[in-house]
C-alpha positions as CSV (number, residue, x, y, z in Angstrom):
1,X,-22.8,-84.3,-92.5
2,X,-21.5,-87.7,-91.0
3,X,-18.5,-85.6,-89.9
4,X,-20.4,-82.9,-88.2
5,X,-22.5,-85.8,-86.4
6,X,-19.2,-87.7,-85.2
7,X,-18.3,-84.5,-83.9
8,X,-21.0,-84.0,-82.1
9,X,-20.6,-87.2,-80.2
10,X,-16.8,-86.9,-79.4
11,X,-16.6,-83.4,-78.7
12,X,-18.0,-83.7,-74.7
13,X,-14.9,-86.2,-74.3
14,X,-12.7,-83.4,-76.7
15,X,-10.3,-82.4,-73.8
16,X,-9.8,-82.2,-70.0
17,X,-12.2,-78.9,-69.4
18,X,-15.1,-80.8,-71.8
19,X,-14.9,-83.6,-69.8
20,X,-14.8,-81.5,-66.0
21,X,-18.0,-79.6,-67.8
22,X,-19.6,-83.2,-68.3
23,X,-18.7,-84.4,-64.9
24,X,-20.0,-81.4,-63.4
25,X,-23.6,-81.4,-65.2
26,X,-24.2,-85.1,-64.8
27,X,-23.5,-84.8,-60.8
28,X,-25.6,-82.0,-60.9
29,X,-28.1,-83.9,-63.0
30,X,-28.8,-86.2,-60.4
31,X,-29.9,-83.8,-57.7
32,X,-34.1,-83.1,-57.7
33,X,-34.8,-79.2,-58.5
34,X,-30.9,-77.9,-59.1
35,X,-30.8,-80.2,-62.0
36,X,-32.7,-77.3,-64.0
37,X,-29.3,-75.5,-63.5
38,X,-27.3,-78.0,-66.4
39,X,-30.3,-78.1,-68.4
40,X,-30.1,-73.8,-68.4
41,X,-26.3,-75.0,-68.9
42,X,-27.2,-76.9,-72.4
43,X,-29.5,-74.5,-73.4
44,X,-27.1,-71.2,-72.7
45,X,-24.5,-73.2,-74.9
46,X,-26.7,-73.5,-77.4
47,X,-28.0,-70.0,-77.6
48,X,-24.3,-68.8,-77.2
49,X,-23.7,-70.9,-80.7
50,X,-26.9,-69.6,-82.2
51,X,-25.5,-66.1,-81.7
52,X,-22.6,-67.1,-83.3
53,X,-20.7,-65.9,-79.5
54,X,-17.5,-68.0,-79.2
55,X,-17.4,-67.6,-75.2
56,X,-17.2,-70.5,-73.2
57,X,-19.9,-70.9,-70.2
58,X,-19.2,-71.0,-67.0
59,X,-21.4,-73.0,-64.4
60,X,-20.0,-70.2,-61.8
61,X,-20.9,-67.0,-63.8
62,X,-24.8,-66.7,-62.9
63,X,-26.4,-69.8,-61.5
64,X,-29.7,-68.0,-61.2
65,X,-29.4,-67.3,-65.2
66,X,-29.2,-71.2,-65.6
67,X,-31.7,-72.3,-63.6
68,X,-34.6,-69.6,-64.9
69,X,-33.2,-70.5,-68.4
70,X,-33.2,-74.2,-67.0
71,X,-37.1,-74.0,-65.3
72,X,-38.3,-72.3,-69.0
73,X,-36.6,-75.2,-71.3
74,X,-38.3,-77.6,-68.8
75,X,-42.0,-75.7,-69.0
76,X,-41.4,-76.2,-72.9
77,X,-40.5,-80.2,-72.8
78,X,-43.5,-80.5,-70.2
79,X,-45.7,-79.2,-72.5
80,X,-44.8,-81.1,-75.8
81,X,-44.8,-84.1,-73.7
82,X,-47.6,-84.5,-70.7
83,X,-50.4,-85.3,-73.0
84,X,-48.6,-88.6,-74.4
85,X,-47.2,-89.4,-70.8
86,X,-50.3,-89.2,-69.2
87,X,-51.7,-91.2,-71.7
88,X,-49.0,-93.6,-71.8
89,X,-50.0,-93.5,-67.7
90,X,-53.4,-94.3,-68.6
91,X,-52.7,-97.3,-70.6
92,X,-50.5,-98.6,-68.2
93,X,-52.7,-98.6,-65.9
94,X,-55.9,-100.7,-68.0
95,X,-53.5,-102.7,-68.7
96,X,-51.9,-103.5,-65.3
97,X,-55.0,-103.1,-62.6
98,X,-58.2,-102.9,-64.9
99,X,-57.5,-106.0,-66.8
100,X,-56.9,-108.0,-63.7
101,X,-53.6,-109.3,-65.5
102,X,-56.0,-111.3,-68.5
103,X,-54.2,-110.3,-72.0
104,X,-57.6,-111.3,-73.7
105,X,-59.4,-108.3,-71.5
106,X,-60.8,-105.6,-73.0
107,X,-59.3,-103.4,-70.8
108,X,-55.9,-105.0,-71.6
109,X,-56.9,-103.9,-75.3
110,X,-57.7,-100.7,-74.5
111,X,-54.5,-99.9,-72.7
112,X,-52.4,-101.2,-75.7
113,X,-54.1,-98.9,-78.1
114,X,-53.9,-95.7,-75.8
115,X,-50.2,-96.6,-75.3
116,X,-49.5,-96.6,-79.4
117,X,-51.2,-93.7,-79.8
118,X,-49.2,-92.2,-76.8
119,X,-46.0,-93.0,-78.7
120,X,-47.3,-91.9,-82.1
121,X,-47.8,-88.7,-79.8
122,X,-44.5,-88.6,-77.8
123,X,-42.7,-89.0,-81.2
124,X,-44.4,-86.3,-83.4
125,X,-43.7,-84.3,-80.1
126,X,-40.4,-85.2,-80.3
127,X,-39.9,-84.2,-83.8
128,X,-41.2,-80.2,-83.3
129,X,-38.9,-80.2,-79.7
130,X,-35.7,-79.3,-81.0
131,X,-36.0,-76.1,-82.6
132,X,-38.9,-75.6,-80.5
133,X,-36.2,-75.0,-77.6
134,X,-34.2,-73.2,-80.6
135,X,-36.4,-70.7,-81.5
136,X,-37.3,-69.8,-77.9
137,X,-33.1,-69.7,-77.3
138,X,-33.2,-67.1,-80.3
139,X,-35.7,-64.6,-79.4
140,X,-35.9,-65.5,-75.5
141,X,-39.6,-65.6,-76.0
142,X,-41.6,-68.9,-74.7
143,X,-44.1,-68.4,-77.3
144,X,-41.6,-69.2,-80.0
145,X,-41.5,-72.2,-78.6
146,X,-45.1,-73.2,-79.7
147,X,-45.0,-71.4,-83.2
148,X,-45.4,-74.4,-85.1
149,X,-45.5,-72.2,-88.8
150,X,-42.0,-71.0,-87.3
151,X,-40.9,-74.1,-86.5
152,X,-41.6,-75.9,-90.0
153,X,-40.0,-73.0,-91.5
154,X,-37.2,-73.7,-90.1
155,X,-37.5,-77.3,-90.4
156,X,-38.2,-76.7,-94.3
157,X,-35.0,-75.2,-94.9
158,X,-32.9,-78.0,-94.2
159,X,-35.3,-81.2,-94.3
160,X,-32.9,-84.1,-95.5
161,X,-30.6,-83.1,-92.7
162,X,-33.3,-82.3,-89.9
163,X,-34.8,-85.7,-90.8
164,X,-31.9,-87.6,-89.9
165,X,-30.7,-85.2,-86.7
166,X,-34.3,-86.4,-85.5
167,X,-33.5,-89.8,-86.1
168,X,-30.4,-89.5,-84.7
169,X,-31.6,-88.1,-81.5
170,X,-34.4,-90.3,-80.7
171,X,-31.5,-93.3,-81.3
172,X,-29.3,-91.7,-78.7
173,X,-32.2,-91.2,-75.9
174,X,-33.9,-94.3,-77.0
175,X,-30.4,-96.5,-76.6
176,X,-30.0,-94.3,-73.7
177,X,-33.0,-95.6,-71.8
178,X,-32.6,-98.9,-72.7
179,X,-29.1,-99.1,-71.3
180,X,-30.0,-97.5,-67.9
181,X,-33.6,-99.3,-67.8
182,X,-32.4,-102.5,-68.8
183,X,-28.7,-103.3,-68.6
184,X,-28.5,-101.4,-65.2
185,X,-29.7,-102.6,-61.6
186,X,-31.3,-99.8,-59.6
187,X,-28.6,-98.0,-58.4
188,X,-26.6,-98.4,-61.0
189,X,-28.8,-97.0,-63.0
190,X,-29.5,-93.9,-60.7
191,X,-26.1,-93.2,-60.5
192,X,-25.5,-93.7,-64.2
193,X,-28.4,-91.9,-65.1
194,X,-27.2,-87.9,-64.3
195,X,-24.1,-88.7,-66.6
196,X,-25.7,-90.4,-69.1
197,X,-28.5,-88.2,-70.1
198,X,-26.4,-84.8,-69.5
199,X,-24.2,-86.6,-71.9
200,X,-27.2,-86.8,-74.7
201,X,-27.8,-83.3,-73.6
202,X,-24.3,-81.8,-75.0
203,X,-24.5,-84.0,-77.9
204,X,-28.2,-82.9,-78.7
205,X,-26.7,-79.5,-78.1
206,X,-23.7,-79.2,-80.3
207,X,-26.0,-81.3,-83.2
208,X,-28.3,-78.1,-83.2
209,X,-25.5,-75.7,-83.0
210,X,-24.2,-76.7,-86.2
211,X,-27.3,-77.6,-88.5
212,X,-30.0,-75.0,-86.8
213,X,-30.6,-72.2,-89.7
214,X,-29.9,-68.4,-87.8
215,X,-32.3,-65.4,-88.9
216,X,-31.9,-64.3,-92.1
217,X,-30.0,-61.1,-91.1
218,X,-31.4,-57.8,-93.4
219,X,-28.3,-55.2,-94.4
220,X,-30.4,-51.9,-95.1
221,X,-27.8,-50.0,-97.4
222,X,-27.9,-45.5,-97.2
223,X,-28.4,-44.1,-100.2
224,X,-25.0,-42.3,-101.1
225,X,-25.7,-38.4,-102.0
226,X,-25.0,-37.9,-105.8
């Protein structure tokens, strides 16, 4: 499994057309609205490699496909993740304007509580997202996407190795963030940002595309005339 993972991480750097791809999706990545196009990008790669279809994507072969396939991936991460934001939102704000800026306020105290149970939320969220977007990729049905019983069937087939893509993936955004948030001024970090995440993007992309379990496929066999 270590292998597979490594993999994962070099292959966007692999050769000269990997790296054009990554260029291209990170510039892209950066621009309000047509950055829906590299995220239908990632998640036609992915459903190419859930198919088992060894055809290379092109970002010239349909941009329409990519960004409808883009603008559905995106109403699937909004809607695992707006409650905890907009909790995390809420917190922020008792703790920054309702508190007045005391630490002993009871606002203060409030906002601190919403915001753990905002993470607690963002990171359960987290853990269904990835074959969330798989299982909508499969069938090309939205609804998938929120079949929780689905989902932890799939998870349930391979839980060791879910478990640790999970914790592997919130490592990667959450080092991610804390590189462009932190190490980063503000334009640096703008710039940086399109590359960075599309970067997480293939890597999250080619760690599903080699641990997500496929359909069980069903061979009916004829009866052969005695």
């Amino acid at each position: 499994m270590k292998k597979k993972i490594a993999e994962a991480f070099k292959e966007p750097f692999h050769n000269q057309k990997n790296i054009i791809n990554l260029l291209t999706g990170g510039v892209l990545t950066l621009i309000p609205l047509v950055n829906l196009v590299p995220l239908g990008y990632l998640g036609t790669r992915l459903k190419k490699h859930i198919e088992q279809d060894k055809t290379s994507v092109k970002w010239d072969e349909s941009i329409k496909n990519l960004f409808v396939r883009g603008f559905f991936l995106f109403l699937i991460l909004l809607g695992y993740v707006i409650i905890p934001v907009l909790l995390m939102c809420l917190g922020g704000q008792f703790m920054l304007n309702l508190s007045g800026g005391r630490i002993l306020s009871l606002f203060y105290f409030r906002g601190q509580i919403l915001n753990l149970i905002a993470t607690m939320m963002l990171l359960i969220a987290l853990y269904f997202l990835p074959f969330a977007f798989c299982l909508y990729l499969e069938d090309n049905n939205i609804r998938m996407a929120f079949r929780f019983d689905r989902i932890l069937d799939r998870i349930f087939k391979i839980p060791r190795e879910y478990t640790i893509l999970y914790v592997v993936i919130v490592a990667l955004l959450a080092a991610s963030a804390v590189a462009i948030f932190l190490f980063m001024n503000w334009l640096a970090g703008f710039l940086m940002s399109g590359f960075i995440f599309f970067y997480d993007g293939l890597v999250i992309t080619n760690l599903l595309s080699k641990f997500f379990p496929r359909k069980a496929i069903t061979i009916s066999l004829l009866e052969v005339p005695e």
